[in-house]
Backbone and ligand atoms as CSV (ligand in chain L), in Angstrom:
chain,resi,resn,atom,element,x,y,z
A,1,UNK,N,N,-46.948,12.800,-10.401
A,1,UNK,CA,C,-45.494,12.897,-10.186
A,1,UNK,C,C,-44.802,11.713,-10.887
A,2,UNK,N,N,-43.385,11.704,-11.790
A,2,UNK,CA,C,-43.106,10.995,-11.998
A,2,UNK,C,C,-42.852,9.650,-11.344
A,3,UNK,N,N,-42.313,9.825,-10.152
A,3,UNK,CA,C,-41.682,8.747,-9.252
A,3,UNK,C,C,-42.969,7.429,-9.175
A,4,UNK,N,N,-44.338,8.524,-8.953
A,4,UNK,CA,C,-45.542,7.577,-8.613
A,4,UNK,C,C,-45.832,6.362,-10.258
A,5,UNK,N,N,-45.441,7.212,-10.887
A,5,UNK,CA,C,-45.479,6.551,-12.715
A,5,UNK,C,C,-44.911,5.732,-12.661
A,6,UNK,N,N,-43.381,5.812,-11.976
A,6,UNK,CA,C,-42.964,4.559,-12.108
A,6,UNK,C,C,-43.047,3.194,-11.139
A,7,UNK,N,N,-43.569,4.212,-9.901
A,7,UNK,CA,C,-43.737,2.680,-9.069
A,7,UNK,C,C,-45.278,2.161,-9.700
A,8,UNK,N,N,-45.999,2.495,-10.442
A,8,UNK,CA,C,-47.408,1.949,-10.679
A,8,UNK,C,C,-46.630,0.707,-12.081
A,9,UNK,N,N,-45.583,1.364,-12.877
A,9,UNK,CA,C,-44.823,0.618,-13.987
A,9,UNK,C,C,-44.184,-0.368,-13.311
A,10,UNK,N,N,-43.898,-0.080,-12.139
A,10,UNK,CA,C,-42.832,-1.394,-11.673
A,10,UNK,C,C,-44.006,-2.821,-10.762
A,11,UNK,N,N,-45.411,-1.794,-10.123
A,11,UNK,CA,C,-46.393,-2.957,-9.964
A,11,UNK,C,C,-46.800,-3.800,-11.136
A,12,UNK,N,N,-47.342,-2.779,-11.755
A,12,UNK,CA,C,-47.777,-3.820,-13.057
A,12,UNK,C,C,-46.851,-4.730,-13.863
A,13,UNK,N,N,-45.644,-4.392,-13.575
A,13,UNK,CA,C,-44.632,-5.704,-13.971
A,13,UNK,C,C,-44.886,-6.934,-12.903
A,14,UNK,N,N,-44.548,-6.501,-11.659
A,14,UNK,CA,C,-44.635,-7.547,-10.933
A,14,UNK,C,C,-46.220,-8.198,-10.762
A,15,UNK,N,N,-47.310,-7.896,-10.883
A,15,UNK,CA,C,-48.280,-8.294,-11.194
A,15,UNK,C,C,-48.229,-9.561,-11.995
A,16,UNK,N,N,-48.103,-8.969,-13.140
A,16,UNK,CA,C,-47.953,-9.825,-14.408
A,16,UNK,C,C,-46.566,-11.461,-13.773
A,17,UNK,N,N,-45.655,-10.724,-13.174
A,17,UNK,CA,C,-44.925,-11.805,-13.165
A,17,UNK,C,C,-45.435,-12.997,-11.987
A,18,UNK,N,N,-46.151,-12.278,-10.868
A,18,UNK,CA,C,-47.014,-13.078,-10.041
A,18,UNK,C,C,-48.067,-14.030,-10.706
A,19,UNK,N,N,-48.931,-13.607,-11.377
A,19,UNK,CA,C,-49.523,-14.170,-12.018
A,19,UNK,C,C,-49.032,-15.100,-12.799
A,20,UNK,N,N,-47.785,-15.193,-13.808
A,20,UNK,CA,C,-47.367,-16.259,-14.668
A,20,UNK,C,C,-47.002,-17.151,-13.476
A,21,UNK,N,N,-47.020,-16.774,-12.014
A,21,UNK,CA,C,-45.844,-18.133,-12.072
A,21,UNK,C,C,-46.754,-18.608,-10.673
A,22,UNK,N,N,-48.163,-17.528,-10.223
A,22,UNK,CA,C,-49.206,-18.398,-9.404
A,22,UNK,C,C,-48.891,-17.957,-8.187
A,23,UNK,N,N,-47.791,-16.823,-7.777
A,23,UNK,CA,C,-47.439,-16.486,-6.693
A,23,UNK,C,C,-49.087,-15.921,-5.945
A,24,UNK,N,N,-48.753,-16.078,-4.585
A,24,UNK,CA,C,-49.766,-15.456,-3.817
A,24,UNK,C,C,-49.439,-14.604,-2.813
A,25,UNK,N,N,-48.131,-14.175,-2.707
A,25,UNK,CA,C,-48.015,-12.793,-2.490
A,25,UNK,C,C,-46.548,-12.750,-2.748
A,26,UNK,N,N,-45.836,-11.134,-2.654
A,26,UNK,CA,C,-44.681,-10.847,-3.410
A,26,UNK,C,C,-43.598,-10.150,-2.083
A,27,UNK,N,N,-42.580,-10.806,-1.681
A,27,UNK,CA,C,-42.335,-10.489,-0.363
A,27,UNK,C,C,-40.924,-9.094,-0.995
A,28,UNK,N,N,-40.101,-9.503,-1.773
A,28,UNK,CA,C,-39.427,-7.941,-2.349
A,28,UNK,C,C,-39.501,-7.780,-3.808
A,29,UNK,N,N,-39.043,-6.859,-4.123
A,29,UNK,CA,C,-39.136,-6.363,-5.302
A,29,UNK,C,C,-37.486,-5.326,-5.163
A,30,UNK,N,N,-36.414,-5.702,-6.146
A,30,UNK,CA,C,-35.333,-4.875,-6.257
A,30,UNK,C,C,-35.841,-4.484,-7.850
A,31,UNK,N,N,-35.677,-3.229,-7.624
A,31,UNK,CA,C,-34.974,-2.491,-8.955
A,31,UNK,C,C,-33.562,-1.980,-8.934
A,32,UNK,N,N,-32.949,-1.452,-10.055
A,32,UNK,CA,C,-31.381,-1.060,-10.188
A,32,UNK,C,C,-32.351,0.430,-11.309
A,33,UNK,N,N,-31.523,1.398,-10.410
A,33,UNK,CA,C,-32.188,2.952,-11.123
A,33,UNK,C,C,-30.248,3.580,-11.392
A,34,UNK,N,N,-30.383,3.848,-12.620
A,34,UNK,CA,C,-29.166,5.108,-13.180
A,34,UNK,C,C,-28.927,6.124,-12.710
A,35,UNK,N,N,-27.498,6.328,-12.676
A,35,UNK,CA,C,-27.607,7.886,-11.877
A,35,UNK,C,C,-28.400,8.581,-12.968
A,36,UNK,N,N,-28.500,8.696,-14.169
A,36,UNK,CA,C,-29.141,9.905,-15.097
A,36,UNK,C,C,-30.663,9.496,-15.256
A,37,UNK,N,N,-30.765,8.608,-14.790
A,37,UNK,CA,C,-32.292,8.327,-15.010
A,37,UNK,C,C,-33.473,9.170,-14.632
A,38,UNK,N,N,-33.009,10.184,-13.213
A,38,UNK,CA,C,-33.836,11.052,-13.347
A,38,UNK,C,C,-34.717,10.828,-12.160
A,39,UNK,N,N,-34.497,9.322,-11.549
A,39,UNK,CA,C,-35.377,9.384,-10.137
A,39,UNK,C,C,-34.896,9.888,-8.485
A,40,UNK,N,N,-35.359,9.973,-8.244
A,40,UNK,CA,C,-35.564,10.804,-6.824
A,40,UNK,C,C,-35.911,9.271,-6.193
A,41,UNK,N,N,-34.509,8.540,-5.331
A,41,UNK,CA,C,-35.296,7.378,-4.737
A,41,UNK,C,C,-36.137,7.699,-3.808
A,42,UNK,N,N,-35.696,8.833,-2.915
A,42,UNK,CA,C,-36.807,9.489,-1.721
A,42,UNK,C,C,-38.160,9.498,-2.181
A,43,UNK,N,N,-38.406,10.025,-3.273
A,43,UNK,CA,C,-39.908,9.881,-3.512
A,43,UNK,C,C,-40.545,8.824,-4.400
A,44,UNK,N,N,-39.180,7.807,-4.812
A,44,UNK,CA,C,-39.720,6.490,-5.120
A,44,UNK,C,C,-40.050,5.604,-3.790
A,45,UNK,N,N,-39.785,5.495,-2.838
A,45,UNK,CA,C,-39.835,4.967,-2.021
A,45,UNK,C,C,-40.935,5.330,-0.968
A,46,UNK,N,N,-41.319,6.837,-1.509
A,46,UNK,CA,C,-42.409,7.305,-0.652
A,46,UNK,C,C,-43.628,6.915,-1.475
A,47,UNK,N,N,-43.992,7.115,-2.848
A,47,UNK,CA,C,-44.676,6.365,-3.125
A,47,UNK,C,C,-44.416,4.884,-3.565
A,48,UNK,N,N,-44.139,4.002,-3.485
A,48,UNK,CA,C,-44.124,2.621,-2.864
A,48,UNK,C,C,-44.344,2.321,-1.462
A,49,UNK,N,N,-44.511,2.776,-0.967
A,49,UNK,CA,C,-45.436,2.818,0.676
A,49,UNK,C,C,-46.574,3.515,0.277
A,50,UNK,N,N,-46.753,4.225,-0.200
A,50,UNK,CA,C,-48.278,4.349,-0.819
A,50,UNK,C,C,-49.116,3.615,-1.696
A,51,UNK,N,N,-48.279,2.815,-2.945
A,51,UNK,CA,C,-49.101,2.650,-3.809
A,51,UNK,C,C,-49.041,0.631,-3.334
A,52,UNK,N,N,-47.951,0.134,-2.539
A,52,UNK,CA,C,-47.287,-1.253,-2.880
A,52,UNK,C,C,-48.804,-2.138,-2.327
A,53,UNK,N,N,-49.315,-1.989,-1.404
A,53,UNK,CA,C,-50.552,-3.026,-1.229
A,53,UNK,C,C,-51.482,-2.977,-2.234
A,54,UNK,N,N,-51.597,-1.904,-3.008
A,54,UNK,CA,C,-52.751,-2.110,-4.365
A,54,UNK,C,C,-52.720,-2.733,-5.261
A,55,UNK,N,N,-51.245,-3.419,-5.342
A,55,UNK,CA,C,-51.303,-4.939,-6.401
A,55,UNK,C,C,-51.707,-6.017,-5.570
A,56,UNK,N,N,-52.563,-6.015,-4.596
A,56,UNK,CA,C,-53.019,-7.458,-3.670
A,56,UNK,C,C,-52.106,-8.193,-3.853
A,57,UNK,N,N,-50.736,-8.583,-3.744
A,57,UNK,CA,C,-49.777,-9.207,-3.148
A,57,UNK,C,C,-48.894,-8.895,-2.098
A,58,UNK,N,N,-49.770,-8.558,-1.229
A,58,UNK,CA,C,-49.391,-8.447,0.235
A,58,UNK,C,C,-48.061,-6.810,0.062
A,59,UNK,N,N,-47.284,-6.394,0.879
A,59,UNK,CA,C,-47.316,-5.033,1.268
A,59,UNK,C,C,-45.130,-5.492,0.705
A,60,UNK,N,N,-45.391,-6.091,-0.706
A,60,UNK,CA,C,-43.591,-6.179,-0.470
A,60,UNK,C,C,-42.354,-4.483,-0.913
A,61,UNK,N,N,-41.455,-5.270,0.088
A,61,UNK,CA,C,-40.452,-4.259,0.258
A,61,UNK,C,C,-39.812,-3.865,-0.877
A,62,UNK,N,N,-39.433,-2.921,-0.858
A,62,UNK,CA,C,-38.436,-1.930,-2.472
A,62,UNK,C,C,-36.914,-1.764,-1.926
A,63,UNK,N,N,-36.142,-2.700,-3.048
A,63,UNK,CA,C,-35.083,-2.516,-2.433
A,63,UNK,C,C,-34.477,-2.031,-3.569
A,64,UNK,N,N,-33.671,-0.832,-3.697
A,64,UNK,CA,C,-33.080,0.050,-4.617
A,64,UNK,C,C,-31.798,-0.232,-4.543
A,65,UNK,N,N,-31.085,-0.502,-6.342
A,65,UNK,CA,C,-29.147,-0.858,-6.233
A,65,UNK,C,C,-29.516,0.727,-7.705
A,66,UNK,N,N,-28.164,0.613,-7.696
A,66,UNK,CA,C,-27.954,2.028,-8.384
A,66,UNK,C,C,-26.926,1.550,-9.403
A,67,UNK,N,N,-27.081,2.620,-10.197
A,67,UNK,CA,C,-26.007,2.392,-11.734
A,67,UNK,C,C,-25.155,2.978,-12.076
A,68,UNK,N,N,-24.026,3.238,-12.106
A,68,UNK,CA,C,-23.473,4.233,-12.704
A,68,UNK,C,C,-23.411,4.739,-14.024
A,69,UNK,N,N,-23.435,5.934,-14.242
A,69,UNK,CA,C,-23.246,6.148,-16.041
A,69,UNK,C,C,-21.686,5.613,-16.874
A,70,UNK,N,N,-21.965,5.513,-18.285
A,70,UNK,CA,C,-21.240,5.553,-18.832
A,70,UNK,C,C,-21.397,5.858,-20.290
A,71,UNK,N,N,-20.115,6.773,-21.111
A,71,UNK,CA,C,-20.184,6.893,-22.414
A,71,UNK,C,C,-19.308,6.551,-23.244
A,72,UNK,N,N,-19.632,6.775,-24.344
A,72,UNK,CA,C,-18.438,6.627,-25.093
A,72,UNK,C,C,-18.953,7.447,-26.478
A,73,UNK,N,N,-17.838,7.322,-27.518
A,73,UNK,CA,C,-17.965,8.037,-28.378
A,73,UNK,C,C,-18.628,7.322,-29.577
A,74,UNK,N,N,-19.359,8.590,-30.007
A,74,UNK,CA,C,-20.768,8.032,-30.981
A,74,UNK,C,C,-20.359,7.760,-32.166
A,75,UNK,N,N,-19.146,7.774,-32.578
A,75,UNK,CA,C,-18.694,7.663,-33.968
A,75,UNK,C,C,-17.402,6.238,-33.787
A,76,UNK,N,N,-16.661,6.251,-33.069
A,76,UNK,CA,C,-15.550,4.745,-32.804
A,76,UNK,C,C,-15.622,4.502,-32.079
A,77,UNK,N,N,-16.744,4.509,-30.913
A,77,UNK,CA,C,-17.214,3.758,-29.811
A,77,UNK,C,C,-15.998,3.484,-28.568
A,78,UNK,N,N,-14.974,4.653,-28.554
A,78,UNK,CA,C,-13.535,4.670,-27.908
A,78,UNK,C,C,-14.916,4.835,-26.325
A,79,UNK,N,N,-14.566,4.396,-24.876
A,79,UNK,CA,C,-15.058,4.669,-23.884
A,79,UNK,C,C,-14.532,6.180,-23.628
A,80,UNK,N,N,-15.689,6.765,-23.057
A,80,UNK,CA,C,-14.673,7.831,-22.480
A,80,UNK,C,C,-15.355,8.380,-21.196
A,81,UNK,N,N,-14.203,8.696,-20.280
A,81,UNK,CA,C,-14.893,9.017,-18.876
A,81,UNK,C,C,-15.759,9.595,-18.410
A,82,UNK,N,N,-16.400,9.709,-16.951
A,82,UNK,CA,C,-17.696,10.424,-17.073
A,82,UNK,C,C,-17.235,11.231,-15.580
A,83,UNK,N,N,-17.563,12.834,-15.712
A,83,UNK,CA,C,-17.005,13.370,-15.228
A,83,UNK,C,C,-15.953,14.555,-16.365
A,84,UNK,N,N,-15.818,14.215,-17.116
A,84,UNK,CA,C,-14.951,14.827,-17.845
A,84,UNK,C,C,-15.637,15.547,-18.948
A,85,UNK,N,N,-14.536,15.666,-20.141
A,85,UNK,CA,C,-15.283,16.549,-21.513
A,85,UNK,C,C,-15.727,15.757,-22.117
A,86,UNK,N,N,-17.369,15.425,-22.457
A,86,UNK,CA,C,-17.985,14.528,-23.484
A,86,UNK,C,C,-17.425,14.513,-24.663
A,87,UNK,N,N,-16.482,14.546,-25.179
A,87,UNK,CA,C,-16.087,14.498,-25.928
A,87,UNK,C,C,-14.902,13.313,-26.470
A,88,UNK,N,N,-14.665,12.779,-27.415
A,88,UNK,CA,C,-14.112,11.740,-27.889
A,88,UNK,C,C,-12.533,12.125,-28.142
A,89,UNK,N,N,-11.842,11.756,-27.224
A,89,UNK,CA,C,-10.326,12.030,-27.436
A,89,UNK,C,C,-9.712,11.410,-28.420
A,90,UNK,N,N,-9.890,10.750,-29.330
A,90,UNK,CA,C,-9.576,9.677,-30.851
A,90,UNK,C,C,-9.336,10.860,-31.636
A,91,UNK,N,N,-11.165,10.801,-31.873
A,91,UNK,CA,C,-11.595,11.407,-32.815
A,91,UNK,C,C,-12.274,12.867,-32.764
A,92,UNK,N,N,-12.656,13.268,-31.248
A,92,UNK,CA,C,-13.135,14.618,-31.214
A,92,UNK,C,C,-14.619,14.587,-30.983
A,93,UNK,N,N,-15.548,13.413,-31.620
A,93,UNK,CA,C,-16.593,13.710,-31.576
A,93,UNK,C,C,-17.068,13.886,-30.493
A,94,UNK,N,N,-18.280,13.844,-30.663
A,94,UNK,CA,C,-19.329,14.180,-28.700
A,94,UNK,C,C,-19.531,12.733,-28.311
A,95,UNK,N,N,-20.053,12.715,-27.184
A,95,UNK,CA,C,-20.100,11.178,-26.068
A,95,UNK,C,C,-21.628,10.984,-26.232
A,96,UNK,N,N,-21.737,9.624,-26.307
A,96,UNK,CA,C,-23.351,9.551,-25.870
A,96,UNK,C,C,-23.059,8.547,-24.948
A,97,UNK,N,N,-24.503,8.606,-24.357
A,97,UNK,CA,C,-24.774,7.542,-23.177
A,97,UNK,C,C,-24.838,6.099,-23.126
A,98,UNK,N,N,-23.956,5.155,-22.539
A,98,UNK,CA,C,-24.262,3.749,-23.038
A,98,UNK,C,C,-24.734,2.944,-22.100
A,99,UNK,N,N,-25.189,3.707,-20.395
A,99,UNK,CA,C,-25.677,3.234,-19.718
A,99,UNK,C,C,-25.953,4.307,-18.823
A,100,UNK,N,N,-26.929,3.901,-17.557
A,100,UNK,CA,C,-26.829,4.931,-16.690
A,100,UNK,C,C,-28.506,5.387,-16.804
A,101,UNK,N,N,-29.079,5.424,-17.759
A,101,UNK,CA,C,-30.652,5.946,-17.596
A,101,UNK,C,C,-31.354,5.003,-17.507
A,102,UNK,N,N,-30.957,4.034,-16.975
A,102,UNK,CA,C,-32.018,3.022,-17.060
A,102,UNK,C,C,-32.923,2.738,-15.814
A,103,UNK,N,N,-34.127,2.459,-15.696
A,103,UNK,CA,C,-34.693,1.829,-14.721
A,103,UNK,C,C,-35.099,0.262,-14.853
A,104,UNK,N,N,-34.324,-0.748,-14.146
A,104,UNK,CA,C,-34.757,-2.352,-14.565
A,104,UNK,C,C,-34.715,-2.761,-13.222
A,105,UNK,N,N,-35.966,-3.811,-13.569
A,105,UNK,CA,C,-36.592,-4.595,-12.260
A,105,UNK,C,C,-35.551,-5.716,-12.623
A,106,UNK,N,N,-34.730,-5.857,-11.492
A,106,UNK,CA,C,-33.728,-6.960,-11.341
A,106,UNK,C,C,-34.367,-7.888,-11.088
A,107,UNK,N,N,-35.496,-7.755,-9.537
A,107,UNK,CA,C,-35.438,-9.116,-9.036
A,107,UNK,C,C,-36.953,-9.005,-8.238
A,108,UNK,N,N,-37.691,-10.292,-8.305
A,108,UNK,CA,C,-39.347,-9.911,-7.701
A,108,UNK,C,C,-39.339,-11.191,-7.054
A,109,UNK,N,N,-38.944,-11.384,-5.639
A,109,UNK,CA,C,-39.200,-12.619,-4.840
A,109,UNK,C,C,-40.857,-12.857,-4.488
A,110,UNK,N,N,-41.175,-14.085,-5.372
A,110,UNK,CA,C,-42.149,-14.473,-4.637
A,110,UNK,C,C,-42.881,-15.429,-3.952
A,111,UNK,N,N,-43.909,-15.443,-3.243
A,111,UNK,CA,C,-44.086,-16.714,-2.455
A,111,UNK,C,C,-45.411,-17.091,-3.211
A,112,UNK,N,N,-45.045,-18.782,-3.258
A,112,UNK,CA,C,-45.828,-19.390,-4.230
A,112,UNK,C,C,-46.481,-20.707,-3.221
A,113,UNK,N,N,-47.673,-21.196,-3.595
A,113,UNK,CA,C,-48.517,-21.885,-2.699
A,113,UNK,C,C,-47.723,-22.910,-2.256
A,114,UNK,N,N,-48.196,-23.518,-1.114
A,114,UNK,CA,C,-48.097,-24.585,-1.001
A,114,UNK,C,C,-48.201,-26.080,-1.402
A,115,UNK,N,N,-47.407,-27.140,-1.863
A,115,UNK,CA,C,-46.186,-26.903,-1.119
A,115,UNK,C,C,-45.144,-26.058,-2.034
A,116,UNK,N,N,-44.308,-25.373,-1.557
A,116,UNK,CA,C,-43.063,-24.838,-2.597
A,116,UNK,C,C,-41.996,-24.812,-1.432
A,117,UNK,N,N,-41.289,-24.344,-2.691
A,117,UNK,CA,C,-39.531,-24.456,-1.521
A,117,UNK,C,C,-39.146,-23.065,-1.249
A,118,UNK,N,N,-40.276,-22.345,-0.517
A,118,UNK,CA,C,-40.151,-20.779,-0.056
A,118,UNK,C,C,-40.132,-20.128,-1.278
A,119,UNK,N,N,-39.468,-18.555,-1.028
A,119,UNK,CA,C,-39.373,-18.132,-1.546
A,119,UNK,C,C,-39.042,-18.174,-3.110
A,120,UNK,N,N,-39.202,-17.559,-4.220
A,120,UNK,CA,C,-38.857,-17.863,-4.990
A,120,UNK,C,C,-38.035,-16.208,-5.593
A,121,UNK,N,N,-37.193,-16.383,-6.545
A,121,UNK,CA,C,-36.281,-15.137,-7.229
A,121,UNK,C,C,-36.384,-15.137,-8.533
A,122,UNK,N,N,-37.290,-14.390,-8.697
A,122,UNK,CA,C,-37.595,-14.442,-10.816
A,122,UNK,C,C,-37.064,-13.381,-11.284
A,123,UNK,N,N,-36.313,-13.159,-12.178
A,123,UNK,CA,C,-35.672,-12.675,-12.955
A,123,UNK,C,C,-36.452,-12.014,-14.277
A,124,UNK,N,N,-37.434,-11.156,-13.861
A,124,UNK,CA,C,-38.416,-10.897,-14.862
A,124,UNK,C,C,-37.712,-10.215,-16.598
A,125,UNK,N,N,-38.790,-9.909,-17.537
A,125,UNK,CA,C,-37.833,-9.147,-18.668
A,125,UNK,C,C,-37.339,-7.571,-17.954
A,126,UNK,N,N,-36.443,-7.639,-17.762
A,126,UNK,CA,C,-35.789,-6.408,-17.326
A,126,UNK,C,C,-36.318,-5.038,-17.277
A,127,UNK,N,N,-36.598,-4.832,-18.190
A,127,UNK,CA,C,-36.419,-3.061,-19.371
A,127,UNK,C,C,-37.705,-2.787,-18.394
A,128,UNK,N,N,-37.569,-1.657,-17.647
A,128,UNK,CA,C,-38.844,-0.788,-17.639
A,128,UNK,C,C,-38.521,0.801,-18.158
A,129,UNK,N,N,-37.368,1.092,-18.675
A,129,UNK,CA,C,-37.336,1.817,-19.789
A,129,UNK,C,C,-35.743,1.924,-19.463
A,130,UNK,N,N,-35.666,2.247,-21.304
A,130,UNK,CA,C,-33.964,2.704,-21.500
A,130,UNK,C,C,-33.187,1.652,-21.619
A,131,UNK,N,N,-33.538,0.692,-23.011
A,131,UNK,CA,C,-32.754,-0.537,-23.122
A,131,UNK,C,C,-31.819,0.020,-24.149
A,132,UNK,N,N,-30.528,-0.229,-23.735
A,132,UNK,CA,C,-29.460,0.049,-24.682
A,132,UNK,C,C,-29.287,-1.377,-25.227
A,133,UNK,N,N,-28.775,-1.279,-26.894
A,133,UNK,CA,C,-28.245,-2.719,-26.879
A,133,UNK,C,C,-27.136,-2.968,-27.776
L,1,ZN,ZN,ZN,-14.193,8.715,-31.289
């Protein structure tokens, strides 16, 4: 199932980011998902209670923020609303997407040995797919 694809994509990020920085276990994990992106948080969240203790950093929580879409026009880059006719009121052309499908790991709190100053908030490389730029 897709949803499970991506929570195994969003462990193995946080893995990796545990590891650079020596954490010994990972108490949340936020992602920010697009409305067009295509996930089902219900069954992201159902598997992340399935899959989240198999990165051995203890059992951390999924906390989901959301995106809204947006387009604009593919030829003079005029914005144009969403909800409406994809289409470019300037110039006529069609709309493409300039945000909104993305799935990015915002934020991976983790707890790092002793001594440290609690928690910590890393700001990993973003993109787990659909980098506009
Ligand atoms: Zn236009």
């Amino acid at each position: 199932m897709h949803e499970y694809s991506i929570v195994q994509a969003i462990l193995h990020r946080v893995q990796e980011t545990a590891r650079q920085r020596g954490a010994t276990s990972v108490s949340s994990v936020t992602v920010r998902i697009g409305e067009a992106a295509g996930v089902e948080v219900d069954l992201l969240r159902t598997a992340w209670d399935i899959f989240r203790a198999a990165g051995g950093l203890g059992e951390p929580e999924l906390r989901v923020l959301g995106m809204s879409v947006a387009w604009e026009c593919a030829t003079c880059g005029d914005p144009i609303a969403a909800g409406g006719p994809l289409r470019c009121p300037l110039c006529g052309y069609t709309a493409r997407l300039v945000s909104g499908d993305e799935i990015l790991l915002e934020r991976v709190e983790l707890e790092l040995p002793e001594p440290g100053p609690g928690p910590v908030a890393e700001r990993a490389s973003p993109y787990l797919r659909g980098e506009h730029v």
